[in-house]
N, C-alpha and C positions, 0 to 999 in steps of 0.2 A: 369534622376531620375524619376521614377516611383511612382505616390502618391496612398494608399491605407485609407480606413478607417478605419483597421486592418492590424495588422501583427502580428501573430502567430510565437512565436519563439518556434519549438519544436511540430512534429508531430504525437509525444505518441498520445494514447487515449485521456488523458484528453484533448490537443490543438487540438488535432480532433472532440472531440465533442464540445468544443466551436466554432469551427470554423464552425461548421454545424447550432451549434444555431442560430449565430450571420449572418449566409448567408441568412437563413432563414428570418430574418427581413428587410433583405433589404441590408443592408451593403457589401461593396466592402473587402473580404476578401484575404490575401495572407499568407501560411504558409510555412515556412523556413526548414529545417531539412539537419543538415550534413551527417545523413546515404546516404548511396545510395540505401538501400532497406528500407524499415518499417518495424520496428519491430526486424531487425537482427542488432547485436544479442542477443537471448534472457538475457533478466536480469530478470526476476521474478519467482515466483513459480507456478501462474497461478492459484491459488486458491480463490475463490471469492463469498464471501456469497449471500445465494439465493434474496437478496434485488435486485440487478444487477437488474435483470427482471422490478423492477420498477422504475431505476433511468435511464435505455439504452436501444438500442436495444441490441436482446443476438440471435444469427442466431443459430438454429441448432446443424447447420455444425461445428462449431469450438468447441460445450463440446464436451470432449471426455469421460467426466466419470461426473456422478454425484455420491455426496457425501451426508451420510443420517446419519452420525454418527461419533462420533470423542472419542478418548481412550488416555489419559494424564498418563505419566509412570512416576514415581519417580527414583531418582538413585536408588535405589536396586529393583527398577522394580514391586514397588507396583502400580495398575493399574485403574484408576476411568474410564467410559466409559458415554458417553449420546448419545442418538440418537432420532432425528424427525421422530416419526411414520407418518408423511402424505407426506409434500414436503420436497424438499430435503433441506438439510443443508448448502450445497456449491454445485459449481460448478468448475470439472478442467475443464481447458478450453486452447484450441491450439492459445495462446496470439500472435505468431507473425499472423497466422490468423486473430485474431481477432482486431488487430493493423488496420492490413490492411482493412481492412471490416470495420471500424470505418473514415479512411483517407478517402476510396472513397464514403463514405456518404455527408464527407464535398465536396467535387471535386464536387458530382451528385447534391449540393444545389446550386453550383456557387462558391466557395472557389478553387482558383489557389494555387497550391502543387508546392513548387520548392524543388524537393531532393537534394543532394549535396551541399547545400548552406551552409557554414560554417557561422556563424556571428563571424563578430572578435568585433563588439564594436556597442554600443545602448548610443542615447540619449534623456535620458528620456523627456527632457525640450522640446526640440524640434522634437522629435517624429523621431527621424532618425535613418535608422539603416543601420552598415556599414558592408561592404564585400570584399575579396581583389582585388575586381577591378569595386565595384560599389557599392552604396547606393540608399537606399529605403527612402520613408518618408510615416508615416502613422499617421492619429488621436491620435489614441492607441497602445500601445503595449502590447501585452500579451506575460510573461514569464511563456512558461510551458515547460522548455529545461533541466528538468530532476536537479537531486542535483547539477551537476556541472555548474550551471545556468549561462549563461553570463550576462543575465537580472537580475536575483537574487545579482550576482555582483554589482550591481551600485546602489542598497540598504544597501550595506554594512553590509548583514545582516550575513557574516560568516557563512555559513550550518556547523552543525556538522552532521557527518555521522556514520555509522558504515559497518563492511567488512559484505559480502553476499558469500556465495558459496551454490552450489546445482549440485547433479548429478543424471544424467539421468543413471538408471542401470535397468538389466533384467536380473533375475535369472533363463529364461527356462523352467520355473516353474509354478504350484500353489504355488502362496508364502505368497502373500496379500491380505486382506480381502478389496475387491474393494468401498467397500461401507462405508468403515470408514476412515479417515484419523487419524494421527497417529503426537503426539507431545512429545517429551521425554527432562526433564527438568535436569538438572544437576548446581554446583554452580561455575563449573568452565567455563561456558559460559553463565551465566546467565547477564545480565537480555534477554539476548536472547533463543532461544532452538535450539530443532532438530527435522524439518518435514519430517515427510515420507507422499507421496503423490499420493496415484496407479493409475495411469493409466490406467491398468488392474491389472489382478490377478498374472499376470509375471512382470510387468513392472510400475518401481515408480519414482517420483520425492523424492531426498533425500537431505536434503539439512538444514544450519543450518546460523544464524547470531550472532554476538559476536563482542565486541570491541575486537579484536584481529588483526592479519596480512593475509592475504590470505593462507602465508605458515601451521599457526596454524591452521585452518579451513578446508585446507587439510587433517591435522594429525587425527584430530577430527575426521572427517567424515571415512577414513581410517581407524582407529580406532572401529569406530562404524558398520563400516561395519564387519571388522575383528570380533568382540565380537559377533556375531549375527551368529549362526548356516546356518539360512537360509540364508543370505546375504552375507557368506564369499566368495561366488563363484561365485558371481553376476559380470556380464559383465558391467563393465560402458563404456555407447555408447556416452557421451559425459558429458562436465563439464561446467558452468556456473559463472561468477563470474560478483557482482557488488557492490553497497553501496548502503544502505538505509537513507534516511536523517532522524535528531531526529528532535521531533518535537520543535517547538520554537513560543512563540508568538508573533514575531516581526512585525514589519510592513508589508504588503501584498499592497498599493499602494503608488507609488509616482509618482508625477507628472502626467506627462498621460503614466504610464506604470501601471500594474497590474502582480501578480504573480498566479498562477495555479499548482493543483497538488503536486512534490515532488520542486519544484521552491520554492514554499510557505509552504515547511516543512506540508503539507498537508496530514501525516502520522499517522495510531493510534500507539501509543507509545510499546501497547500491544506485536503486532504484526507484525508492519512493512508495512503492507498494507494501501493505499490510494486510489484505483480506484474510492472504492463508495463514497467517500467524496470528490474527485476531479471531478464526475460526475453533483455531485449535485451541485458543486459551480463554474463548468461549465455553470452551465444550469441560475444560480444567475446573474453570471458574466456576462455572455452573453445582459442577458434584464438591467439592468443595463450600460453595456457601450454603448448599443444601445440608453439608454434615454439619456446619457451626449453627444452623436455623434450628435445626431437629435437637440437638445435645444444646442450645443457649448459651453457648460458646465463642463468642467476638472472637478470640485469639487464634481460632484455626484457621480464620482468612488468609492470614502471615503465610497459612501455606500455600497459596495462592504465588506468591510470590515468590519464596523457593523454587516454586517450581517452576515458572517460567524463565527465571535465572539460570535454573539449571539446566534449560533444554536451549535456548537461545542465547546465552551471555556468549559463547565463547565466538557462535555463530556472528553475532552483528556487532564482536567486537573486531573480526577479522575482515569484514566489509566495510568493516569505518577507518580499514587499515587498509583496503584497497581503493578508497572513495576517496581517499589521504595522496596518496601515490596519484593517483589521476587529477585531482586538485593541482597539482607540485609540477605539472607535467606543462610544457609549452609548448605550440602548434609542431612546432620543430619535432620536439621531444615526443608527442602522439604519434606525427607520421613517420618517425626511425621507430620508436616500436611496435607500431601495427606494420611497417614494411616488416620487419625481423620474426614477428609474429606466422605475419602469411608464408614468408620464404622456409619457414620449420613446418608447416603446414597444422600449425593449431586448431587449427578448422577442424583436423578430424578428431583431438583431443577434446573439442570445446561439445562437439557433436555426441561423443559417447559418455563424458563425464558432466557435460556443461544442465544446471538447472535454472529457470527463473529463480526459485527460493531456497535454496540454498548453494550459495557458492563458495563453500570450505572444501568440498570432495575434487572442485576443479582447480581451486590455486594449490591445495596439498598438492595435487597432481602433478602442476605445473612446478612445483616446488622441488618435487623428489627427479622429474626429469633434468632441472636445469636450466629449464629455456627462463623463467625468470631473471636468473642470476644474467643470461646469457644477453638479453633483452631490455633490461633497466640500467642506469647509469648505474652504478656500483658505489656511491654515495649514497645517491637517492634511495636504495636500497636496504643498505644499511641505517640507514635516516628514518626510513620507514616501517620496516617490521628487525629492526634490531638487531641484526647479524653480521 
């Protein structure tokens, strides 16, 4: 048996940039992962607000597109638009790329990558982790092995999830406007939508989430494609499918294990997306398990969790308050407040305060001008954030 000071379950980005933090201090780091490649196969949409730049490294090489504007469609296709005149908005970015380019950061600090490694079983107490023909023992464990966590398991913390599909199409064409990305709401897949994602100006990520079955999310998309002049003749060169975990404010340590990423329901409720709040609480976690490894201390991991509570609680507890309200909302009820929305010109509110990652700075906003109150059924309203 082989003893570490870490063990990394789970090679995604977020376990790879921990693993780089935490090599970096000195620590004897080992990361696990049952793929046999990284990164494949793809589960995400690859969309990632321009913060990234200040919580990672972002190489180049893997944006394929950046993004400087985004256009929200109601069902009857009434249409609000904002866009950042300076830096860009987002960034698409070639993820299993960038998976990889993330792995061999930790590898190049001193962190041993073992691919193929299945874990069948972790314990927490005594830092062991089992495989089917050997065990490991380490300090710490870090679960960052995606929703279907095995580490997550033995907190018993139950992920809830929901289905994910997305296809990659090319219509041959000028078809999309490359520089904006594209979200289209409806209440029969709500509180999820449906992103279209260009690549380029032929070529999109399309792709939508819902409490639904994979089969239904196919029809959807099928669907959506079908109703769309430009998009009926689009070649899909391939299809994607995963689960997004919801978020939960459960526990995130016990014993000497820790959670990371979509492990720890580390997810905005809005959207789906975790990179950049799994970055940053990589980068927590990291100097924190280094101080409880050095001083033999289990109980300072706890601070781990304080402190992502106290930097995120109030954030994604206001998104699951706005992901509530859009849930409750009916095709009706979308296209009278996105009409009421455009007619006050939101667009340019959403443009100077609006962020992929956090969205408290633009409902405050919308909050203290009014247009909420002005804009929501006045039940629903008080139904929903309490006033």
């Amino acid at each position: 048996m082989k003893d570490y000071d870490v063990a990394v379950v789970g090679a995604g980005p977020v376990g790879s940039t921990f693993a780089r933090y935490a090599s970096q201090k000195g620590l004897k780091i080992a990361i696990f992962d049952k793929k046999k490649e990284i990164g494949v196969p793809l589960q995400c949409a690859g969309l990632l607000g321009n913060k990234i730049k200040e919580v990672n490294i972002l190489p180049e090489e893997v944006i394929l597109n950046e993004i400087h504007g985004a256009c929200l469609y109601s069902p009857s296709n009434t249409m609000i638009s904002m866009r950042k005149k300076e830096e860009p908005l987002a960034y698409v970015l070639d993820r299993v790329a960038y998976d990889k380019f993330l792995a061999q950061l930790a590898v190049d600090k001193g962190a041993e990558l073992f691919l193929n490694h299945r874990v069948n079983d972790v314990d927490t107490k005594n830092g062991e982790i089992f495989f089917k023909d050997k065990k490991i023992s380490a300090k710490v464990i870090v679960g960052a092995d995606g929703y279907s966590s095995i580490v997550s398991n033995k907190f018993k913390n139950n992920l809830k999830t929901v289905q994910a599909a997305q296809y990659l199409v090319d219509t041959g064409k000028d078809t999309f406007n490359d520089d904006y990305f594209q979200v289209n709401v409806n209440s029969e897949i709500s509180p999820g939508f449906i992103w279209t994602i260009p690549l380029s100006e032929s070529t999109a990520r399309i792709g939508l989430f819902a409490n639904s079955s994979y089969k239904s999310l196919n029809i959807i998309l099928n669907n959506f494609l079908e109703s769309n002049e430009k998009l009926k003749d689009a070649e899909i060169l391939k299809k994607y499918y995963g689960k997004i975990p919801l978020y939960d404010s459960k526990d995130i340590v016990k014993d000497r294990a820790i959670l990371l990423g979509d492990s720890a329901s580390q997810v905005k409720p809005t959207t789906g997306g975790g990179l950049i709040i799994g970055f940053i609480c990589a980068k927590i976690a990291a100097e924190i398990v280094s101080e409880a490894i050095n001083s033999n201390n289990m109980n300072i991991l706890k601070e781990y969790q304080k402190q992502f509570k106290k930097m995120y609680n109030n954030e994604l507890k206001l998104q699951l308050k706005v992901q509530e309200t859009y849930g409750s909302l009916s095709d009706e009820d979308l296209d009278s407040v996105i009409l009421k929305l455009k007619e006050k010109e939101v667009g340019k509110i959403v443009s100077e305060y609006g962020d992929l990652d956090s969205q408290s700075p633009l409902v405050i906003n919308l909050l203290k001008s009014g247009i909420l109150f002005s804009v929501l059924p006045k039940l629903l309203f008080r139904k929903i954030f309490g006033l």
